[in-house]
C-alpha positions as CSV (number, residue, x, y, z in Angstrom):
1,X,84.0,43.3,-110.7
2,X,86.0,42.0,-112.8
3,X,89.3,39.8,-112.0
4,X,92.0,39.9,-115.2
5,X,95.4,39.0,-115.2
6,X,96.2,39.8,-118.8
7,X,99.9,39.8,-119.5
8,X,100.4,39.0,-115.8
9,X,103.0,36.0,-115.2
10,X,102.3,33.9,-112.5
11,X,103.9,30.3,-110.1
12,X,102.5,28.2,-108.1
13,X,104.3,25.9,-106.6
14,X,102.6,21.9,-106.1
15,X,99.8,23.1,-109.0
16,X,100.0,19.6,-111.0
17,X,97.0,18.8,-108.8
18,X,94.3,19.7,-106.3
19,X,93.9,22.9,-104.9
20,X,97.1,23.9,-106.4
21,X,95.9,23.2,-110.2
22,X,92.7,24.6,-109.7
23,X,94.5,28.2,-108.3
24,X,96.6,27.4,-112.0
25,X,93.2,27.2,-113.6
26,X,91.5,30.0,-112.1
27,X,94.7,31.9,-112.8
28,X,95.1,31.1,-115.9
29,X,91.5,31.9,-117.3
30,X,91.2,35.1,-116.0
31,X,94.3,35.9,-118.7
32,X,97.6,35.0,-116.8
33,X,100.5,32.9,-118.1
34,X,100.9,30.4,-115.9
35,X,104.0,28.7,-114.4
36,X,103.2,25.4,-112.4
37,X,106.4,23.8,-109.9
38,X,105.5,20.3,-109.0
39,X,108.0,17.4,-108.5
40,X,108.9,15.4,-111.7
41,X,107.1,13.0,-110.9
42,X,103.6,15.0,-111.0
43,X,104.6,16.1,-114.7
44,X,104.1,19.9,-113.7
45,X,105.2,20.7,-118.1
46,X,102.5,18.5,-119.1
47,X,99.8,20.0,-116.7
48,X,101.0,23.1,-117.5
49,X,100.6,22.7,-121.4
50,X,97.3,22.4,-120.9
51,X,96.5,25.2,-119.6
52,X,98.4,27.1,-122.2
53,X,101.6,27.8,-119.2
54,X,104.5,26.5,-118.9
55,X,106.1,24.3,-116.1
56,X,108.9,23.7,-114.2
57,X,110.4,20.3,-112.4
58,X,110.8,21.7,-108.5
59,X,111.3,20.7,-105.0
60,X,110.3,23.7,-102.6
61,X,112.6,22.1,-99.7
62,X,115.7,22.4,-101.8
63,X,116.1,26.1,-101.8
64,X,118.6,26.4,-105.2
65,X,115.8,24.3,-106.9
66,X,113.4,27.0,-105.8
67,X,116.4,29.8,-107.5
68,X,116.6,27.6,-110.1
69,X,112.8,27.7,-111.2
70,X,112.2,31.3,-110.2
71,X,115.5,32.2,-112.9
72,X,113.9,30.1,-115.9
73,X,110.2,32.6,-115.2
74,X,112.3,35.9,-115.2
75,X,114.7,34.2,-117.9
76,X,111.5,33.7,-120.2
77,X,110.7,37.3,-120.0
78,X,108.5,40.0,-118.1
79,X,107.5,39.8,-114.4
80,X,106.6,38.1,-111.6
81,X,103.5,39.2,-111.0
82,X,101.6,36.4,-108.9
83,X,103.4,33.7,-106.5
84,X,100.8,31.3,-104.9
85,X,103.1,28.6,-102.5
86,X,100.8,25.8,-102.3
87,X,103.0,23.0,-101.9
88,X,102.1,20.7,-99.3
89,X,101.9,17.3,-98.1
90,X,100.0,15.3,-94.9
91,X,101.4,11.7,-92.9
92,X,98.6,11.7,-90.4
93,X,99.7,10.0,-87.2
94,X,98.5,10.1,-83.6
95,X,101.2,12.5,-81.3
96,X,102.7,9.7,-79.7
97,X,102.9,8.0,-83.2
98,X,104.5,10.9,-85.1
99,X,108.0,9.8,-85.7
100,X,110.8,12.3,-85.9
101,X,111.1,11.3,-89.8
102,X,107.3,12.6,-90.4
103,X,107.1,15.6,-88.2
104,X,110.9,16.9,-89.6
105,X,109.2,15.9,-93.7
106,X,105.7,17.4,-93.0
107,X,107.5,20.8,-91.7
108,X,109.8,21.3,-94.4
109,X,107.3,20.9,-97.5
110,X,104.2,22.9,-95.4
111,X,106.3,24.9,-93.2
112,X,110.4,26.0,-94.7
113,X,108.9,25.2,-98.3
114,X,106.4,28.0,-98.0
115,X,109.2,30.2,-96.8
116,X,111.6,29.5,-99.2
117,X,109.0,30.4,-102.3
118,X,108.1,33.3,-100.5
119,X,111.5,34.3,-99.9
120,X,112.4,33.9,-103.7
121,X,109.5,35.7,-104.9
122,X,110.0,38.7,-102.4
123,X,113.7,39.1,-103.5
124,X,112.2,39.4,-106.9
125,X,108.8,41.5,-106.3
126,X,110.7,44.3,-104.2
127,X,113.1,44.9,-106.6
128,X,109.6,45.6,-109.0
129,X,107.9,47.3,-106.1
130,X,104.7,45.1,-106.8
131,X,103.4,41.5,-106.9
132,X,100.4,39.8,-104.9
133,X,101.5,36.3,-103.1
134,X,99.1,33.8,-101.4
135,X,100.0,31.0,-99.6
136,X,98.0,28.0,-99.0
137,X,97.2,27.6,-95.1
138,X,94.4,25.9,-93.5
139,X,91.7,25.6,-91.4
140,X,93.9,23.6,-89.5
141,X,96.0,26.7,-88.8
142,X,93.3,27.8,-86.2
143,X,92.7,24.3,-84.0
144,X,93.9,20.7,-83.2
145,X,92.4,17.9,-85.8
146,X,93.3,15.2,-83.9
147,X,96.2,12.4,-85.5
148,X,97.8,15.8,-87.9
149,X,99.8,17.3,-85.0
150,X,102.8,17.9,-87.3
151,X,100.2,19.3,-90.5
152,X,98.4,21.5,-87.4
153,X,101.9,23.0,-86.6
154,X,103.1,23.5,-90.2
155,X,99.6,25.0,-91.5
156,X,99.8,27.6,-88.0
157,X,103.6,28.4,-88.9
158,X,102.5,29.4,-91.9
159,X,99.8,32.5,-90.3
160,X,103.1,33.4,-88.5
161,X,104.8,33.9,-91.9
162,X,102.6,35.8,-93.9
163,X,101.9,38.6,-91.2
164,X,105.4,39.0,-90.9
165,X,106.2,39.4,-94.8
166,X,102.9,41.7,-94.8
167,X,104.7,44.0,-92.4
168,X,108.4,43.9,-94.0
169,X,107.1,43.8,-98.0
170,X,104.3,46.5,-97.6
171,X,106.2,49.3,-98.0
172,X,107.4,47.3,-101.8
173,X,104.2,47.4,-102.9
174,X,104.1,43.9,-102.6
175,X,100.9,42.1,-100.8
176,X,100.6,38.8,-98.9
177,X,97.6,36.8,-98.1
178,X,95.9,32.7,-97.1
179,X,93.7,30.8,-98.1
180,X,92.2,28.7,-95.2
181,X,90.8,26.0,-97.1
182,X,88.4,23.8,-94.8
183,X,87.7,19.6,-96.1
184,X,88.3,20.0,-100.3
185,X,87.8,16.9,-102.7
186,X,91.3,15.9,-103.7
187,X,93.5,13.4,-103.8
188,X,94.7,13.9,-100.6
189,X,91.5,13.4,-99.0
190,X,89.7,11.0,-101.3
191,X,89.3,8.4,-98.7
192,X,87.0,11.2,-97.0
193,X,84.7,11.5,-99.8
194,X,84.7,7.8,-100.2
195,X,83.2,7.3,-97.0
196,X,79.5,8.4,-96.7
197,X,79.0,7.8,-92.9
198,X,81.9,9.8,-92.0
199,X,80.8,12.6,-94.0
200,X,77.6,12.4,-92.8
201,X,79.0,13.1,-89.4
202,X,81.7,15.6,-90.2
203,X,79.5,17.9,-92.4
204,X,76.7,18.4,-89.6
205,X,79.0,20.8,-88.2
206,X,79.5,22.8,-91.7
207,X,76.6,25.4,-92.4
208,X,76.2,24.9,-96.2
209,X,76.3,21.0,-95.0
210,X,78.8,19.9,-97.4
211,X,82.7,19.6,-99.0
212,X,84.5,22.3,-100.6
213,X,85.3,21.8,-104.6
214,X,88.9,22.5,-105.9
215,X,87.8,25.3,-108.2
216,X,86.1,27.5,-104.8
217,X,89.5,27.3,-103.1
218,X,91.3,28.3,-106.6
219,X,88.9,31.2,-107.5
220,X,89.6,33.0,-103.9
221,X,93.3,32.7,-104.5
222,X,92.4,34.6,-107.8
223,X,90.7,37.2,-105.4
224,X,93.3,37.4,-103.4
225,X,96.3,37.8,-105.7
226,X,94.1,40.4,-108.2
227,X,94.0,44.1,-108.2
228,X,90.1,43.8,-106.6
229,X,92.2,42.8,-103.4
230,X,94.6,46.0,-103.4
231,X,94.4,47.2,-99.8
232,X,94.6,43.4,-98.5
233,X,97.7,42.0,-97.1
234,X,98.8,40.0,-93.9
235,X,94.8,38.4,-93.6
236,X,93.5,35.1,-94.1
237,X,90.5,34.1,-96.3
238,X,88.6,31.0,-95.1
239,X,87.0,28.4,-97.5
240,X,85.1,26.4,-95.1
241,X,81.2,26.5,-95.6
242,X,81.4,28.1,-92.8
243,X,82.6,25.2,-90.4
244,X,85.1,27.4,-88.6
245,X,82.1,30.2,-87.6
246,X,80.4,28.0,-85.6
247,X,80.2,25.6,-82.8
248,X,77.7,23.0,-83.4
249,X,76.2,22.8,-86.3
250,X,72.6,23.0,-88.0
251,X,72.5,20.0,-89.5
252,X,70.0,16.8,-87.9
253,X,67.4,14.2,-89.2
254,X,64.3,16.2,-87.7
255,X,64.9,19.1,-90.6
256,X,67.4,17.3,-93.2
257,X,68.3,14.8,-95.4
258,X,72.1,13.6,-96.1
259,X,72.0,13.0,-99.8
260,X,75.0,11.8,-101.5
261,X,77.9,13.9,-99.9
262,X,75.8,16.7,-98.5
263,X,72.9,17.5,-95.9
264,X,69.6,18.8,-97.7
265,X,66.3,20.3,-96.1
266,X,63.3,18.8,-96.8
């Protein structure tokens, strides 16, 4: 199998970094030209240049922002092929802690920015009667992490979203999936993989016994938005090592070693 996006024009939105540049990436060298959104301050033209793309300065919140990024891809020329709304940010706070400020920010990047880039790139892909889109949930969209209770409700709005867009855009042609991406090495969780006993602990419970990697999240995106996905839309694809299969997990000191950042039989 094969994945090529050759002549293929693709977004995605917060891809100066993380999971959202190595979706770009994947995208990118599997043949696709490559638009990244990020806020001016993540430098989303530089990033893109090297990756042979192009990028745009965008806030997903700010809905003629979104219109106004979307028009400069059509405006260069061919289609829209591939939108992957990734955009996202975490303020981790206990419930009783989470101030109206941080629930009302953490919804509308995760949560109404999602929608918006959807809602852009639908208006554009069913007047095409194609396109693949993928948005960027969570494991988090399935249970209750404690001290993220306005990231838990963002990343679960977002299931609610893209089973709904499967239903209305599937008669266009045009397909929508998530990624459900368990604990991934990135800036945003850094302080995780700088802290050996507390991965030690939290990756007993994962079956491969260890972290995700940028690049595994960004190559099932690929999947997802390629023809090899054609009869998938409205499902979720979880990138978890298996953490969210299972209950306790395999991993003790009577059969295993925790080396560096994962558990290793002996």
């Amino acid at each position: 199998m094969k994945i090529d996006f050759t002549g293929k024009q693709a977004v995605v939105t917060g891809g100066a970094n993380g999971i959202g540049l190595a979706c770009a990436q994947a995208l990118a060298e599997s043949g696709a030209c490559v638009w990244i959104f990020d806020l001016p301050a993540e430098e989303p033209e530089k990033v893109a240049r090297t990756l042979g793309g192009r990028g745009a300065a965008v806030d997903v919140t700010d809905p003629e922002s979104l219109r106004s990024g979307f028009q400069q891809v059509i405006d260069s020329g061919g289609s829209l092929d591939v939108v992957v709304a990734n955009a996202g940010t975490v303020m981790p706070a206990k419930l009783l802690s989470t101030t109206d400020e941080a629930w009302e920010r953490t919804l509308k990047v995760n949560l109404t920015g999602a929608f918006l880039t959807v809602r852009e790139a639908a208006a554009v892909m069913t007047r095409q009667r194609r396109g693949a889109i993928v948005v960027t949930a969570s494991t988090n969209s399935f249970d209750g992490e404690g001290d993220l209770t306005a990231y838990n409700a963002s990343k679960a709005g977002l299931l609610g979203l893209v089973h709904t867009a499967a239903n209305e855009l599937g008669p266009y042609q045009v397909r929508i999936n998530a990624v459900c991406p368990g604990l991934i090495r990135t800036r945003l969780t850094q302080s995780h993989f700088s802290n050996p006993e507390l991965l030690k602990d939290y990756f007993r419970h994962i079956p491969l016994g260890r972290g995700g990697e940028p690049s595994e999240v960004g190559n099932a995106v690929a999947f997802l938005a390629s023809d090899a996905a054609s009869f998938i839309t409205g499902t979720t694809l979880v990138v978890d090592g298996g953490q969210m299969a299972t209950k306790f997990g395999p991993w003790d000191e009577a059969i295993a070693d925790f080396s560096g950042d994962r558990w290793v039989l002996r």
